[in-house]
N, C-alpha and C positions, 0 to 999 in steps of 0.2 A: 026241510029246506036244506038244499046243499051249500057247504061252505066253501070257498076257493082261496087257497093258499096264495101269497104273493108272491111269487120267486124272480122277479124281474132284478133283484141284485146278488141273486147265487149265479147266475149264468154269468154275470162280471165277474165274479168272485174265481167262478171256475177257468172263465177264459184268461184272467191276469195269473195263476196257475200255472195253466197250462202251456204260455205262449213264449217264453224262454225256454223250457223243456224243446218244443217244436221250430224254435227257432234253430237251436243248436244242433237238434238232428239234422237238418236244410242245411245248415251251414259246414257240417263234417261231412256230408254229402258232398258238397264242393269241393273242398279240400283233398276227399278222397280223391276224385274225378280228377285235381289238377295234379294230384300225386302219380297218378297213373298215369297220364300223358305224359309228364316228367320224364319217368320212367321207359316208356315208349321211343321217347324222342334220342332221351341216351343208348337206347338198347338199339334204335337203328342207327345212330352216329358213330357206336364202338365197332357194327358189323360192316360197316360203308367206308370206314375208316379200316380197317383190317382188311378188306376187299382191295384195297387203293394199295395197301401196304405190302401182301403177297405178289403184284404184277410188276411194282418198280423191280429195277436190275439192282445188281448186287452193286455194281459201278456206282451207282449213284447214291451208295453210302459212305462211300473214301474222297477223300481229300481230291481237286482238281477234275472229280468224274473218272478219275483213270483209275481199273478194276486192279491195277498192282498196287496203289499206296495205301496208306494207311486209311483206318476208321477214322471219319470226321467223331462220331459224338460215339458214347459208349454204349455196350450193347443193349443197357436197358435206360430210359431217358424218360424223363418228363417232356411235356412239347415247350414247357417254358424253355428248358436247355438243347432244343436239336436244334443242330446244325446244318444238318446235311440237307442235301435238295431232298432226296426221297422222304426224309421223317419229315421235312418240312411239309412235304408235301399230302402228304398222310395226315399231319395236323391241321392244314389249313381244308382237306376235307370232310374232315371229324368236326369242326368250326360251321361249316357249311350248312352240315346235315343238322347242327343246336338251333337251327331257325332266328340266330340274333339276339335270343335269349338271353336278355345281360346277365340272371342266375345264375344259368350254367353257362355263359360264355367264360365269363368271370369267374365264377365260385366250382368247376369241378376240375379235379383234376386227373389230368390225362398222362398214363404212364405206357408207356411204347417195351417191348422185349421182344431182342432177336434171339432166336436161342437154337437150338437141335435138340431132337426126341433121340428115341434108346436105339432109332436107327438111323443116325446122325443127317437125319430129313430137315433143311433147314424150316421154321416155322415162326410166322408172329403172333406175339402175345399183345392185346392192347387192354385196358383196362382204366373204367374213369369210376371215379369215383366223387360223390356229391353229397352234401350234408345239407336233406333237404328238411325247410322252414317253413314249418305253420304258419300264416297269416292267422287263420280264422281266434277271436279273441278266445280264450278258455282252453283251444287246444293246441294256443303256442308255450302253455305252462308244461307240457311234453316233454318239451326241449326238442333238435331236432333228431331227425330220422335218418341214418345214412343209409346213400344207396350205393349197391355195385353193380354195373357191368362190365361184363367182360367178353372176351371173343375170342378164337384161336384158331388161326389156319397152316397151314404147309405153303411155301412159297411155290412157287410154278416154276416147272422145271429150267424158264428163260431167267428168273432170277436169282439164281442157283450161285452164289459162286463160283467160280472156275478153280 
């Protein structure tokens, strides 16, 4: 006579187990996914924004528009402190390309530099920077993750200073 085991409450046993483990892989899965689009959406907002940045004229960083007076805001700024039409206008399509993201509309911050290379080629630096935030439960005990991007081009020979 054969005998048969009863296992109808190990398979509970093993499923209540198992189903927080599986949950959390699922769930850092997410997290990673919405890390990386994060990620994406800043890395094309610094290079759309540094695109905007090299074509403006040199004019449109001084005082009145007029290419003889002085620099409206300093050569390296945050977008909370520019002044001027062009960095203005560099921020607000660095803004643009964040898709309205109160996160990172709000929470990254955007720092602009005008500078010259070792063969005094004028060129923009832009760079944001984000301190991105676990939602998923367990792996916001991480703390968060910072992120960088960055960009850097050569101005076009039309906004060159004179």
């Amino acid at each position: 006579m054969k005998r048969t085991r009863k296992t109808s409450g190990q398979t509970l046993v093993e499923f209540s187990l198992l189903l927080p483990l599986f949950l959390l892989i699922v769930m850092a899965l997410f997290e990673l996914g919405r890390f990386v689009f994060y990620y994406a959406v800043l890395n094309n907002a610094v290079r759309e924004g540094t695109r905007t940045a090299v074509v403006q004229s040199d004019c449109d960083l001084r005082t009145g528009n007029n290419c003889g007076n002085a620099y409206v805001d300093p050569l390296t700024l945050t977008c909370a402190t520019a002044n001027s039409t062009a960095n203005q206008t560099t921020c607000a399509a660095i803004d643009e390309k964040l898709f309205s993201l109160p996160e990172l509309v709000g929470g990254a911050t955007v720092t602009i530099n005008h500078t010259v290379n070792a063969t005094d080629d004028p060129i923009v630096y832009i760079e944001i920077v984000y301190q991105f935030q676990p939602v998923v439960p367990g792996l916001n005990l991480i703390g968060n993750i910072p992120m960088r991007v960055e960009s850097r081009m050569l101005k076009t020979p039309i906004a060159k200073p004179l």
